[in-house]
C-alpha positions as a Markdown table, in Angstrom:
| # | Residue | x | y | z |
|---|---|---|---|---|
| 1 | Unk | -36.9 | -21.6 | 0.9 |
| 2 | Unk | -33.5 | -22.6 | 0.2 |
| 3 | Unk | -30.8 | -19.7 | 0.9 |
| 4 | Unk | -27.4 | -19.3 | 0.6 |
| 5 | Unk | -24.7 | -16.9 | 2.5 |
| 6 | Unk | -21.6 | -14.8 | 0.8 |
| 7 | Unk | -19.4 | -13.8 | 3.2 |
| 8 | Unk | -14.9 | -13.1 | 3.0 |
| 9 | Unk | -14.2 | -13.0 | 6.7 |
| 10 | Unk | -14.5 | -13.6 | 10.2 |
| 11 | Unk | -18.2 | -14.5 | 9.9 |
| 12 | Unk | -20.1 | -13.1 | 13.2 |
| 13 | Unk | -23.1 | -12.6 | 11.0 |
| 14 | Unk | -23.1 | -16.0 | 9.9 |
| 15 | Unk | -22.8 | -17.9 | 12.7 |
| 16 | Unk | -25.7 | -15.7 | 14.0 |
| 17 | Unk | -27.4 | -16.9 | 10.4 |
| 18 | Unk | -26.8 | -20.2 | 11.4 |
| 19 | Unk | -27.5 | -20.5 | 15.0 |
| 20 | Unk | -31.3 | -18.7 | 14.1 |
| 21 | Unk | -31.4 | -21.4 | 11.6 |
| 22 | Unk | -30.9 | -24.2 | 14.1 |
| 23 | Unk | -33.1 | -22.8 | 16.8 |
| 24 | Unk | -35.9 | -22.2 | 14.5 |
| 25 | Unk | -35.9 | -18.7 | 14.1 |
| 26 | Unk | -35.2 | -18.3 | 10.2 |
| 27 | Unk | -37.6 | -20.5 | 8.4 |
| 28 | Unk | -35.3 | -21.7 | 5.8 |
| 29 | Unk | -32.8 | -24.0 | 4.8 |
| 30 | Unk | -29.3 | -22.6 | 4.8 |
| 31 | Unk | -27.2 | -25.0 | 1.8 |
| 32 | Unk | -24.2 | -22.5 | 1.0 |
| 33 | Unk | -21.6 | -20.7 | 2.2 |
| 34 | Unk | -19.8 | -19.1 | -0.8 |
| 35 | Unk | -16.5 | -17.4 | 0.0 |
| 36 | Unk | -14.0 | -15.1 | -2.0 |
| 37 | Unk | -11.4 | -16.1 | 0.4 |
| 38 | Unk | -10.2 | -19.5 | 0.8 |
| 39 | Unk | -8.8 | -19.0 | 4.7 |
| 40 | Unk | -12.6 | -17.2 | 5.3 |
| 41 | Unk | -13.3 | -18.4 | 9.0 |
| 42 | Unk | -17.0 | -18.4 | 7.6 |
| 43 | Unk | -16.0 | -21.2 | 5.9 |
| 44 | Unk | -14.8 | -22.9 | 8.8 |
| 45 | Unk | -17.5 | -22.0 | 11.0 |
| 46 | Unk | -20.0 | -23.3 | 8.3 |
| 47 | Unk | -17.8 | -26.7 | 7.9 |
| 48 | Unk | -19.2 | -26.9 | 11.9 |
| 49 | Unk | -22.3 | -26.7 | 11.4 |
| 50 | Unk | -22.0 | -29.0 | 8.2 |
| 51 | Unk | -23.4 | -26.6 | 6.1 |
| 52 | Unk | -21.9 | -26.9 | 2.4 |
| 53 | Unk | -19.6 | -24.6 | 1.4 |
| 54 | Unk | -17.7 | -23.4 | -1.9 |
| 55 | Unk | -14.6 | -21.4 | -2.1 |
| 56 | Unk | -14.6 | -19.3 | -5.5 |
| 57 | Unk | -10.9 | -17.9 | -6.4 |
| 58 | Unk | -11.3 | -14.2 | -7.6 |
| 59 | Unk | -7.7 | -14.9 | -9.4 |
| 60 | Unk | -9.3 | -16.9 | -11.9 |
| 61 | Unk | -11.3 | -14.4 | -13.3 |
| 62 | Unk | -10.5 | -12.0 | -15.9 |
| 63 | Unk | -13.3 | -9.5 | -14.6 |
| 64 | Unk | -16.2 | -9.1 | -11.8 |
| 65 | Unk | -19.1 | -10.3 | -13.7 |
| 66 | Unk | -17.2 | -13.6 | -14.8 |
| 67 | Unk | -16.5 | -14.3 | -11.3 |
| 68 | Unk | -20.1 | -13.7 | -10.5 |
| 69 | Unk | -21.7 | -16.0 | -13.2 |
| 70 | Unk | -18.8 | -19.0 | -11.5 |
| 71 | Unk | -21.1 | -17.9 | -7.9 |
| 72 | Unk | -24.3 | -17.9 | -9.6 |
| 73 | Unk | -24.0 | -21.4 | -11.0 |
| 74 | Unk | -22.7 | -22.5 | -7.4 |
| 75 | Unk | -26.3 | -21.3 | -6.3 |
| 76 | Unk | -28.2 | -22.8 | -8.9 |
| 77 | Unk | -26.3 | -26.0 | -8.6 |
| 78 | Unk | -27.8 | -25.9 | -4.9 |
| 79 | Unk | -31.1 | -24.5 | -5.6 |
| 80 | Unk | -30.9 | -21.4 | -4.0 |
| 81 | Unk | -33.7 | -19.0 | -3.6 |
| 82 | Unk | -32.2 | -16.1 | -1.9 |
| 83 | Unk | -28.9 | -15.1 | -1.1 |
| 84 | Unk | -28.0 | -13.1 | 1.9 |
| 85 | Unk | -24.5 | -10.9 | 2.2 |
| 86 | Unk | -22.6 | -11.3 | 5.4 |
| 87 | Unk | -19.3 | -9.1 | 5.2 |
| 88 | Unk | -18.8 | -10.1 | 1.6 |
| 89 | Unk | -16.4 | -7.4 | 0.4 |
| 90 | Unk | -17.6 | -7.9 | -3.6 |
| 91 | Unk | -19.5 | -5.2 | -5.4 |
| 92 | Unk | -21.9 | -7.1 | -7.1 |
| 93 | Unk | -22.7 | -6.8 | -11.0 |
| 94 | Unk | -25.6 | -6.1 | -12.7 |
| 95 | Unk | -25.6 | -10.0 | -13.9 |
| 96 | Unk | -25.5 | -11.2 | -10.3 |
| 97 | Unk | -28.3 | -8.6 | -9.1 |
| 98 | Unk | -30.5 | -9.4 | -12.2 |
| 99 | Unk | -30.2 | -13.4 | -11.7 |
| 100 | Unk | -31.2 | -12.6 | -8.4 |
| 101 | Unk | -33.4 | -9.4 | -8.3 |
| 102 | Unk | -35.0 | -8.5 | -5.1 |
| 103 | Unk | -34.0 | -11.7 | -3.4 |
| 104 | Unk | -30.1 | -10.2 | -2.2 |
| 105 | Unk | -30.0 | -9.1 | 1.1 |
| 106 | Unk | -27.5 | -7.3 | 2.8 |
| 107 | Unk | -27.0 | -6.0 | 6.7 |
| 108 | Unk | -25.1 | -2.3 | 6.6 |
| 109 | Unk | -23.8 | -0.6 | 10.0 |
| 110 | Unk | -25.7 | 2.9 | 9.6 |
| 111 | Unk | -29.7 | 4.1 | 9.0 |
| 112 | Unk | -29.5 | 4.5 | 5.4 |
| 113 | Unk | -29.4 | 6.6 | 3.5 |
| 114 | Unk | -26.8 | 8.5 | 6.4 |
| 115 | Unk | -23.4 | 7.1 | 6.4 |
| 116 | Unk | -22.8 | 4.7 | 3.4 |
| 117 | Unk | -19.7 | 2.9 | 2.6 |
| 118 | Unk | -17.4 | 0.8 | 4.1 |
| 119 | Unk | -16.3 | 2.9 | 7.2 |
| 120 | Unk | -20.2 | 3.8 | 8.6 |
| 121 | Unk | -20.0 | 2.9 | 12.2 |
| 122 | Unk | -16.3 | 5.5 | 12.4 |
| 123 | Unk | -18.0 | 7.8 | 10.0 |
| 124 | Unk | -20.9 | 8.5 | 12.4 |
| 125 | Unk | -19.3 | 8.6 | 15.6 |
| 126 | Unk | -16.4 | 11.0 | 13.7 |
| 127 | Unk | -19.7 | 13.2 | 12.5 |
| 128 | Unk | -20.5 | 13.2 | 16.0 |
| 129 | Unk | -24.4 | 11.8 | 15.7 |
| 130 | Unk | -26.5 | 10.7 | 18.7 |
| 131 | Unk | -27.9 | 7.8 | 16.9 |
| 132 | Unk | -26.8 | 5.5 | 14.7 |
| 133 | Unk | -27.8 | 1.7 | 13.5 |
| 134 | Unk | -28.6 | -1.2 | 11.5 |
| 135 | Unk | -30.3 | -1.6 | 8.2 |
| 136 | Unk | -31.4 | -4.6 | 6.1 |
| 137 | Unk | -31.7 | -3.6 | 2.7 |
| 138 | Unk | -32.5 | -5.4 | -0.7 |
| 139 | Unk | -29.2 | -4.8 | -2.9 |
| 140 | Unk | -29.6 | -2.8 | -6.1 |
| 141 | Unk | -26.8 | -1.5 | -8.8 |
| 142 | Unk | -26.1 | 1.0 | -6.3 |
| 143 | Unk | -23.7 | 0.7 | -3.3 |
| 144 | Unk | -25.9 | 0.6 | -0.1 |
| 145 | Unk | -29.4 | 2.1 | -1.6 |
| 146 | Unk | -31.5 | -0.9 | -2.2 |
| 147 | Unk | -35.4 | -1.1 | -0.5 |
| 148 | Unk | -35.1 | -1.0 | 3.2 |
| 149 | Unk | -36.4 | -3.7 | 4.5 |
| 150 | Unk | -35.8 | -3.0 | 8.6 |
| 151 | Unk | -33.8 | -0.2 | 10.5 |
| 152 | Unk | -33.0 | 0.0 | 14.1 |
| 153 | Unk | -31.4 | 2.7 | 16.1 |
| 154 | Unk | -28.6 | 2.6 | 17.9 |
| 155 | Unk | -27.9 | 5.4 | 20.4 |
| 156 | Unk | -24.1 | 6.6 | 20.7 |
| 157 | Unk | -23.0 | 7.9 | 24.2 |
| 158 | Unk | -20.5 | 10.4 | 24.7 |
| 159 | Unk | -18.1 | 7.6 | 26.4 |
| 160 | Unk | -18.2 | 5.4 | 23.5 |
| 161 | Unk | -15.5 | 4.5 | 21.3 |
| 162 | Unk | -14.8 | 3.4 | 18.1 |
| 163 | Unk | -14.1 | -0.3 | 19.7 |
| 164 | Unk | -17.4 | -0.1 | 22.1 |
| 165 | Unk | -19.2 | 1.4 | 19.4 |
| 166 | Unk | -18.6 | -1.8 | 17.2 |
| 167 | Unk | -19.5 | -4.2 | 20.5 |
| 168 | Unk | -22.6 | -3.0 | 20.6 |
| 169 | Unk | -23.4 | -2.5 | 16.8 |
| 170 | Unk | -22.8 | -6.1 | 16.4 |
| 171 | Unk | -25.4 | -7.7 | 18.9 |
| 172 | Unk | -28.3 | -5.9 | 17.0 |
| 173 | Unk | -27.2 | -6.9 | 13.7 |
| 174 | Unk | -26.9 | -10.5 | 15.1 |
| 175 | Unk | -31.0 | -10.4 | 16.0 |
| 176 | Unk | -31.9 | -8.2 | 13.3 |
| 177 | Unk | -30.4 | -10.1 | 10.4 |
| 178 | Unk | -31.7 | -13.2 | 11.4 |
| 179 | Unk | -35.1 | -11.5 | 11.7 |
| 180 | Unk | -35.0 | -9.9 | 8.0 |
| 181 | Unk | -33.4 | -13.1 | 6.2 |
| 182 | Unk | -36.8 | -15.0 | 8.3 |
| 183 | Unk | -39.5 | -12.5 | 7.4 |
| 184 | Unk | -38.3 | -12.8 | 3.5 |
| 185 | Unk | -38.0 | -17.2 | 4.1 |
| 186 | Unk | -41.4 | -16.8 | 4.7 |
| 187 | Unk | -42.3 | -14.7 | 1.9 |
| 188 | Unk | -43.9 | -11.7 | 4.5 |
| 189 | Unk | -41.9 | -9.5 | 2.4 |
| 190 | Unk | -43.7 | -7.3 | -0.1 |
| 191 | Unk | -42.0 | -4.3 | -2.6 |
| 192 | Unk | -43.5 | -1.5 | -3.3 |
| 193 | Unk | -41.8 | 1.2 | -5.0 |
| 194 | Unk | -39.3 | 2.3 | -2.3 |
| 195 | Unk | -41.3 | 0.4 | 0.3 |
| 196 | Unk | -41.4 | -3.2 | 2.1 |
| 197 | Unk | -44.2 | -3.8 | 3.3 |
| 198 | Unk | -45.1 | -7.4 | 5.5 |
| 199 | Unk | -47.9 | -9.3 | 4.2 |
């Protein structure tokens, strides 16, 4: 399967994407990087690794869904099967998840349904939880409530802060991702209801 990664920053996740591409661990063929930022460094790190890449200007777009059809046609243009979300700070519309229904995935910082939004990993160790983690999900209308599609727990120790906390947050997601985006390349994935279950 062809798949293509949205991401506005730094682009830990994607190069994580990309190096699980090139060792063989994602079955699929990465041909996008679509950014909402021109100075992304996910578009320079994909430029490295000579995946294509296309820079969309939010500016030029009188609303969200009109920017989203201008991404959507970048996909189709590159016959894209799936599209995974890598720190792409966009709320999608209801065009963008229909054109691509149950084939979005995103990575949040938290065991969903606990801790949603933008600020999870400070939120949980403010709430002052023992465990915390990752979760793959599918994305829906809803902020962070699509199908889960894997979870792993994170322990938090009482010497942990927010900056450790991150550290180690971020060298799960970069094996778990990788893992999820795979499992669905391969089509192991299977919805039912609220449920994924691998084929």
């Amino acid at each position: 399967m062809n798949f293509a990664v949205l991401a506005s920053g730094n682009g830990s996740n994607l190069q994580a994407i990309i190096n699980a591409v090139k060792a063989g661990k994602i079955k699929g063929h990465l041909v996008l990087v679509v950014s909402d930022r021109e100075n992304a460094f996910a578009l320079k790190r994909a430029r490295k690794a000579k995946v294509p890449t296309a820079f969309v200007d939010p500016k030029q777009f009188s609303d969200r869904e009109s920017f989203d059809r201008a991404v959507v046609e970048k996909l189709r243009q590159s016959s894209v099967d799936f599209v995974a979300l890598a720190g792409f700070m966009r709320i999608l519309s209801s065009y963008f998840i229909n054109a691509y229904r149950d084939k979005i995935l995103n990575i949040h910082p938290a065991l969903l349904p606990a801790f949603k939004g933008s600020h999870a990993i400070k939120d949980a160790l403010e709430y002052g939880v023992k465990v915390t983690g990752l979760t793959v999900h599918f994305v829906d209308e809803q902020v962070d409530h699509g199908v889960i599609i894997l979870q792993e727990a994170v322990p938090i120790h009482p010497t942990d802060t927010l900056e450790k906390l991150e550290k180690t947050m971020h060298s799960v997601e970069h094996k778990l991702y990788p893992k999820a985006i795979d499992l669905f390349a391969r089509g192991k994935l299977e919805i039912r209801g609220r449920m994924v279950r691998l084929r």
